[in-house]
VOVOZA-850224 format. One record per atom (N, C-alpha, C): residue in three letters; x, y, z; residue number from 1; atom name. Coordinates in Angstrom, 2 decimals, padded with zeros to 5 digits. Layout:
<pts>
[pt 'ALA'; [X; Y; Z]; NUM; 'CA']
...
</pts>
This chain:
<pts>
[pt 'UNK'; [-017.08; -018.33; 026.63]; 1; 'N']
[pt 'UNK'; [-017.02; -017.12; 027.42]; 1; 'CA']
[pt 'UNK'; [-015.79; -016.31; 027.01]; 1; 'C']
[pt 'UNK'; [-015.87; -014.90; 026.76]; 2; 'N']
[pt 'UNK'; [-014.78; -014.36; 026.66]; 2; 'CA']
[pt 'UNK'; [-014.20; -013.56; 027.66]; 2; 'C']
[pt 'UNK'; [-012.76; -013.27; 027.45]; 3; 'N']
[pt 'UNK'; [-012.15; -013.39; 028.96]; 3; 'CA']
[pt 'UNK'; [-011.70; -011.86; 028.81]; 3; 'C']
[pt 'UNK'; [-011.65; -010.65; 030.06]; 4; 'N']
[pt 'UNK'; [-011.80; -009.77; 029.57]; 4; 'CA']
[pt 'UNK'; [-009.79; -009.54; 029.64]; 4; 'C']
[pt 'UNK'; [-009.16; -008.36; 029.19]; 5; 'N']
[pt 'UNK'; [-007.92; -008.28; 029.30]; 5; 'CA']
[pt 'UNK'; [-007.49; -006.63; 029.54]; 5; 'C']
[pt 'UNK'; [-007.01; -006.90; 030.33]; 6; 'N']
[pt 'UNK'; [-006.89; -005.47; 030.74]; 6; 'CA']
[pt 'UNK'; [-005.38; -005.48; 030.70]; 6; 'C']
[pt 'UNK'; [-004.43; -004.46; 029.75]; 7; 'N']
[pt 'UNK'; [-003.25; -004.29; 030.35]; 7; 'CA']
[pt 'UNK'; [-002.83; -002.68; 030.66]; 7; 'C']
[pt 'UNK'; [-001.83; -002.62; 031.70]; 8; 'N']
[pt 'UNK'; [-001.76; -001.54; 032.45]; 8; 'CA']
[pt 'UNK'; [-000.48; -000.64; 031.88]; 8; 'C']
[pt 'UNK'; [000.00; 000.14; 031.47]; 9; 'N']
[pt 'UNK'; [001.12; 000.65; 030.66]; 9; 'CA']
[pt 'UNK'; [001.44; 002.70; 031.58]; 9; 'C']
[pt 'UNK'; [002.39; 002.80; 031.30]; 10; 'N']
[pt 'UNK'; [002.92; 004.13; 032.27]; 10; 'CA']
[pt 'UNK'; [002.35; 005.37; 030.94]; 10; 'C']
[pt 'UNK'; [001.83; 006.46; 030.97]; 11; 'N']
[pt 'UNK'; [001.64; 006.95; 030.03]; 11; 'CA']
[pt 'UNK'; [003.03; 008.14; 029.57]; 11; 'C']
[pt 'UNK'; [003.93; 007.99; 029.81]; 12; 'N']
[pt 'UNK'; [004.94; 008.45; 029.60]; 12; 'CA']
[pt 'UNK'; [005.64; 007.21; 028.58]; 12; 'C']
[pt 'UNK'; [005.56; 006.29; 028.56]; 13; 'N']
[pt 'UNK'; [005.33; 005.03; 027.97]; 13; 'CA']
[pt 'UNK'; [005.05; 005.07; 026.93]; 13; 'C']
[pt 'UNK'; [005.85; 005.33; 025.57]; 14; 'N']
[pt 'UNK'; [005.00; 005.36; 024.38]; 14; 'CA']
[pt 'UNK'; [004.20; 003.65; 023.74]; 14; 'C']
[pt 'UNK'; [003.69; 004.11; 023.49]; 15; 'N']
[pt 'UNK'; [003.05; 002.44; 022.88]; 15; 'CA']
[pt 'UNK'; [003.58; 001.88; 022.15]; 15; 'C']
[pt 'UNK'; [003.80; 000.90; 021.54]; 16; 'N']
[pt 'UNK'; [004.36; -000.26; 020.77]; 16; 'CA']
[pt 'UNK'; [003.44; -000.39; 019.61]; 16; 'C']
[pt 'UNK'; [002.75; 000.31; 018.70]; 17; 'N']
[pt 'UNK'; [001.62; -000.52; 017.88]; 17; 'CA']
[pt 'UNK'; [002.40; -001.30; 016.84]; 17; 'C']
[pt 'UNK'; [003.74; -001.56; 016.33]; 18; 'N']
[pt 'UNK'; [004.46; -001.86; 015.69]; 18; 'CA']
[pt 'UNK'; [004.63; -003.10; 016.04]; 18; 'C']
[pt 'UNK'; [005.40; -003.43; 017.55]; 19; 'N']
[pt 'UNK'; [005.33; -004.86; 018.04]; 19; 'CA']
[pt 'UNK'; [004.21; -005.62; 018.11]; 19; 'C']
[pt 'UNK'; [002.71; -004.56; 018.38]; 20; 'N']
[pt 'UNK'; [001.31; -005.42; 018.05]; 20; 'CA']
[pt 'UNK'; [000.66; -005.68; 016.59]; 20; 'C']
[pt 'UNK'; [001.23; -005.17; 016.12]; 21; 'N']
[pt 'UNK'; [000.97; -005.13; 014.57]; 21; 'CA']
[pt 'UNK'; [001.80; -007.09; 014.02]; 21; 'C']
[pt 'UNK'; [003.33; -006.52; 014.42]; 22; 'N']
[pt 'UNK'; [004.10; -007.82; 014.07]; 22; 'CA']
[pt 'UNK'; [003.77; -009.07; 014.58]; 22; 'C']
[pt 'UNK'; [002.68; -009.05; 015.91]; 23; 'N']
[pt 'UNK'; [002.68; -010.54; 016.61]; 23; 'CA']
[pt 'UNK'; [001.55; -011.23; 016.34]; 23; 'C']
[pt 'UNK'; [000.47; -009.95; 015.18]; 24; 'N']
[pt 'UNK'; [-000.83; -010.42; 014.70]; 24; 'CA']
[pt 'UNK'; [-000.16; -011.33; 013.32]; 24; 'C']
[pt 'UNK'; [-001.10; -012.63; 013.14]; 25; 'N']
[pt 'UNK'; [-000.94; -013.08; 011.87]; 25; 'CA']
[pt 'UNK'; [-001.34; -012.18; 010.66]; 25; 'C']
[pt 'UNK'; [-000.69; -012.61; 009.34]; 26; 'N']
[pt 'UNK'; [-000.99; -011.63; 008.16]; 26; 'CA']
[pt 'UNK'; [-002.12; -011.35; 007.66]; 26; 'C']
[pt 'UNK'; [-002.62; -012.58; 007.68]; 27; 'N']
[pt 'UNK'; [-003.82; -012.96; 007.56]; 27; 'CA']
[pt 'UNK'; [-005.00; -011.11; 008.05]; 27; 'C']
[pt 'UNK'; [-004.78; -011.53; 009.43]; 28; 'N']
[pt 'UNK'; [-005.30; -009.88; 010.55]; 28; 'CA']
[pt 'UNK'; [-004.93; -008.65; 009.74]; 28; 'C']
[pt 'UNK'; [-003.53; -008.79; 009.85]; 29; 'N']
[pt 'UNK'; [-003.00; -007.65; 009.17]; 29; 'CA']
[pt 'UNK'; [-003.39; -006.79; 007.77]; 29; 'C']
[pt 'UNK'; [-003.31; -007.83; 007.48]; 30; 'N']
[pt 'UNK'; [-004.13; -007.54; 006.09]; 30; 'CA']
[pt 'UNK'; [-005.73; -006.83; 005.93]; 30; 'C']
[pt 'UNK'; [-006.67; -007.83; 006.45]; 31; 'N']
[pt 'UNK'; [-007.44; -007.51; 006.74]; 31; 'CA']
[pt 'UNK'; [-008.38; -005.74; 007.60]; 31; 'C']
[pt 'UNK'; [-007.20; -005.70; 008.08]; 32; 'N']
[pt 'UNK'; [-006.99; -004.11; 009.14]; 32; 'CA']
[pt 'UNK'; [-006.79; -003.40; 008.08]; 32; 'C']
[pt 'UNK'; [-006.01; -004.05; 007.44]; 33; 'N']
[pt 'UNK'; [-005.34; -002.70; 006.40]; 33; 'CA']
[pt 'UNK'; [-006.61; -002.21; 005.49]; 33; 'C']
[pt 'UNK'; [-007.31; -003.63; 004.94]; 34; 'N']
[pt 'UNK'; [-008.16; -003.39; 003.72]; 34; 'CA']
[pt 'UNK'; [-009.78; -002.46; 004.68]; 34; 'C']
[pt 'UNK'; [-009.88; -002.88; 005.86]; 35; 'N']
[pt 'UNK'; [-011.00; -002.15; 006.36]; 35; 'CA']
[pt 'UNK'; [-010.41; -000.57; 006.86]; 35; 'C']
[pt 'UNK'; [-009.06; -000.30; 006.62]; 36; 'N']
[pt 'UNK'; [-008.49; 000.93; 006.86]; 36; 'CA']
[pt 'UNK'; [-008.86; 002.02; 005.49]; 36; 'C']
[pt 'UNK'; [-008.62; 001.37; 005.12]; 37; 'N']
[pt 'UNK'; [-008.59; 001.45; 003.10]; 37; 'CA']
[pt 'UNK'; [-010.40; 001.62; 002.38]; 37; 'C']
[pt 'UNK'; [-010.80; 000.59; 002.79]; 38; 'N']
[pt 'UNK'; [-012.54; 001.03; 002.52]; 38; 'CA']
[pt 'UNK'; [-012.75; 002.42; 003.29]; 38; 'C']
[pt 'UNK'; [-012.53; 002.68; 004.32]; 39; 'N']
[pt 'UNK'; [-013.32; 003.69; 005.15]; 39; 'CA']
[pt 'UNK'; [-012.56; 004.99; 004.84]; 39; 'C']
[pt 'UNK'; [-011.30; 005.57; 004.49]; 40; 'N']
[pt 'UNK'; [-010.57; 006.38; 003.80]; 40; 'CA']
[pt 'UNK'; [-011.22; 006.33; 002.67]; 40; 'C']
[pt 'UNK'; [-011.62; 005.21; 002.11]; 41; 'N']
[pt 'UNK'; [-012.34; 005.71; 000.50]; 41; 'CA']
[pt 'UNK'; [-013.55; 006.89; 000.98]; 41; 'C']
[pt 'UNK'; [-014.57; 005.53; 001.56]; 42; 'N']
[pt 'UNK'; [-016.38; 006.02; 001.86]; 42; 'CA']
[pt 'UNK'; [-015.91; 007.34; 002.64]; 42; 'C']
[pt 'UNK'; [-015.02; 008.09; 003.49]; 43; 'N']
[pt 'UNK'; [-014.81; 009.58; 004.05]; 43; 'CA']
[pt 'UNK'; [-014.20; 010.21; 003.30]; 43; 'C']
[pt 'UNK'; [-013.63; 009.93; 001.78]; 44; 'N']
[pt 'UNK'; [-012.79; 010.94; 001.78]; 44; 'CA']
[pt 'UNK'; [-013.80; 010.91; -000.29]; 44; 'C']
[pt 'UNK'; [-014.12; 012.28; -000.28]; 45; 'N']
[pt 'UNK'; [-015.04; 012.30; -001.40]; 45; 'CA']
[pt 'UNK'; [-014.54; 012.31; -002.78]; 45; 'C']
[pt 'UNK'; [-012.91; 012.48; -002.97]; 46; 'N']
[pt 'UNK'; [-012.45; 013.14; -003.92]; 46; 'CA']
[pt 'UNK'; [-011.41; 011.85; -004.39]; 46; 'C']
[pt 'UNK'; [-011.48; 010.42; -003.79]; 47; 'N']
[pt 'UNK'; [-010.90; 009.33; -003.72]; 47; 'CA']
[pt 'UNK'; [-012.23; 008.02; -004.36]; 47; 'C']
[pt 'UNK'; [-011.32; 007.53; -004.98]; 48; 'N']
[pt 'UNK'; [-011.76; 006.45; -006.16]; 48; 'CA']
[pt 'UNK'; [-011.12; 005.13; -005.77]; 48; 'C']
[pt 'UNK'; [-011.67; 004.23; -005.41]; 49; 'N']
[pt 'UNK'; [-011.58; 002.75; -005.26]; 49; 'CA']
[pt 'UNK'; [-010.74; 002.02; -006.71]; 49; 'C']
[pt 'UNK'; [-009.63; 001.68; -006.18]; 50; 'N']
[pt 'UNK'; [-008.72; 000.65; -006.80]; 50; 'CA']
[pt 'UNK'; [-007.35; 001.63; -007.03]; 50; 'C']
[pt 'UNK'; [-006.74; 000.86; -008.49]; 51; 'N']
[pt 'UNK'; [-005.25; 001.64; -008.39]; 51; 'CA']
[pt 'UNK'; [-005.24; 002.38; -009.51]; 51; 'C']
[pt 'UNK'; [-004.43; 003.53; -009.14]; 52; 'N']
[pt 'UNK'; [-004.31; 004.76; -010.62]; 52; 'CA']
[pt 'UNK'; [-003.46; 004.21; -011.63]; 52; 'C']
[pt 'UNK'; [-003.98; 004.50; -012.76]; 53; 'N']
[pt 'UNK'; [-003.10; 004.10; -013.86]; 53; 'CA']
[pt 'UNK'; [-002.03; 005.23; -014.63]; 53; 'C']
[pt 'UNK'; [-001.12; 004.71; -014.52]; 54; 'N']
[pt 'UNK'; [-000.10; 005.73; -014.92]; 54; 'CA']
[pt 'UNK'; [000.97; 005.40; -016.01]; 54; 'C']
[pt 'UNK'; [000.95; 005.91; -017.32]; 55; 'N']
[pt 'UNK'; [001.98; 005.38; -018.38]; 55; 'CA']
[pt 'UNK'; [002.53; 006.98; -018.83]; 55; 'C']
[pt 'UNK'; [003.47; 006.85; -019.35]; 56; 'N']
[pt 'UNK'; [004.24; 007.08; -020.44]; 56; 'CA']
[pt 'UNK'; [004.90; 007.07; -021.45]; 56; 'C']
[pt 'UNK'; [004.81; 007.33; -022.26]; 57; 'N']
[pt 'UNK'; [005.26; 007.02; -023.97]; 57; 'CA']
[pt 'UNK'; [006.52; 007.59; -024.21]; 57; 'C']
[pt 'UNK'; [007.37; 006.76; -024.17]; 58; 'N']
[pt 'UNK'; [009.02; 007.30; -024.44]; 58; 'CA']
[pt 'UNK'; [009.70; 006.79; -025.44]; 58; 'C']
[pt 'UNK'; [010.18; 007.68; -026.67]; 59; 'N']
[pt 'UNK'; [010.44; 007.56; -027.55]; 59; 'CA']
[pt 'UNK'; [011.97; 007.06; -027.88]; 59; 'C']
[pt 'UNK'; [012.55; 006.13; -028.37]; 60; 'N']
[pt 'UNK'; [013.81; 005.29; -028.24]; 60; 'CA']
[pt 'UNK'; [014.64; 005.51; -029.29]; 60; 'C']
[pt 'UNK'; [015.78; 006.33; -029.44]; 61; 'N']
[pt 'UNK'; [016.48; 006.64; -030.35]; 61; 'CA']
[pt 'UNK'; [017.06; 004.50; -030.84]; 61; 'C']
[pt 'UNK'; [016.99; 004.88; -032.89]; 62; 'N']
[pt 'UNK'; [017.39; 003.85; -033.31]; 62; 'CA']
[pt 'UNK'; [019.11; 003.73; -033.03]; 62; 'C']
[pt 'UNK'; [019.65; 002.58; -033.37]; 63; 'N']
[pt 'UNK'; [021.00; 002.74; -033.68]; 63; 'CA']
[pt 'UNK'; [021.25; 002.55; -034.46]; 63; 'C']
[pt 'UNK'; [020.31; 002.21; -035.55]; 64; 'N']
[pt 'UNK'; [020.60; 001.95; -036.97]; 64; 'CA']
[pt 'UNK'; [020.72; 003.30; -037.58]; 64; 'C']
[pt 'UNK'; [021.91; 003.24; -039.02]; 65; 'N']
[pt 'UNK'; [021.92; 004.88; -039.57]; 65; 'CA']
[pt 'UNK'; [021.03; 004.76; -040.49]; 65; 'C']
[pt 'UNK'; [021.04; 006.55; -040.95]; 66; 'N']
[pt 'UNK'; [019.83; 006.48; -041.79]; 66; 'CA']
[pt 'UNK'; [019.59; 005.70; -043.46]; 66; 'C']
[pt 'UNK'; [021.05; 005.17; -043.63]; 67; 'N']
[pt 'UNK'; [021.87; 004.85; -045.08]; 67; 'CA']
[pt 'UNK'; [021.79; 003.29; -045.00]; 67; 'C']
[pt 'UNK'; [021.18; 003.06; -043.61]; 68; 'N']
[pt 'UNK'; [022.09; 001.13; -043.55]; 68; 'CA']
[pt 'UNK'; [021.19; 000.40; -044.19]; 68; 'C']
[pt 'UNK'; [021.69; -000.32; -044.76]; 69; 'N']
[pt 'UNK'; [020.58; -001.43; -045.96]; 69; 'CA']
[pt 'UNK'; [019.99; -002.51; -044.76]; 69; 'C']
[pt 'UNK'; [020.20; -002.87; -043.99]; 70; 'N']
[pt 'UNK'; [019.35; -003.64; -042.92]; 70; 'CA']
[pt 'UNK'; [018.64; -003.08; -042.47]; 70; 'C']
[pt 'UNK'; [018.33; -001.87; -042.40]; 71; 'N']
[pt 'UNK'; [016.80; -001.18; -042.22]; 71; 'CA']
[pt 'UNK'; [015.76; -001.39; -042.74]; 71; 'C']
[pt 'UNK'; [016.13; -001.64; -044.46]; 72; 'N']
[pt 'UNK'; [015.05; -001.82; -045.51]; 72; 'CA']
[pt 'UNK'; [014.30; -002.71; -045.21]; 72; 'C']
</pts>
């Protein structure tokens, strides 16, 4: 049987979702996050499932001179 829970709070009272967030295991947490994350994908049309890939090619001055025989 499940038990119902009612709690009563002042609405001047800001809410805590931070302290309810912290007292859920990670496990939950996680889980919230990733069904937060699917449904921002499936509503939002212009968003792509997984992570963006991002590089740059940066070119590294030598310290060798242009004359030094250990270059060869």
């Amino acid at each position: 049987m499940i038990a119902k829970v009612v709690k009563v709070t002042r609405m001047d009272q800001p809410a805590s979702d931070y302290a309810y967030w912290r007292s859920r295991p990670v496990r939950e947490r996680i889980e919230a996050l990733e069904t937060l994350r699917q449904q921002y994908i499936e509503f939002s049309k212009d968003v792509h499932p997984g992570l963006q890939r991002v590089f740059r090619v940066v070119k590294q001055k030598s310290d060798k001179k242009p004359n030094d025989p250990a270059r060869n």
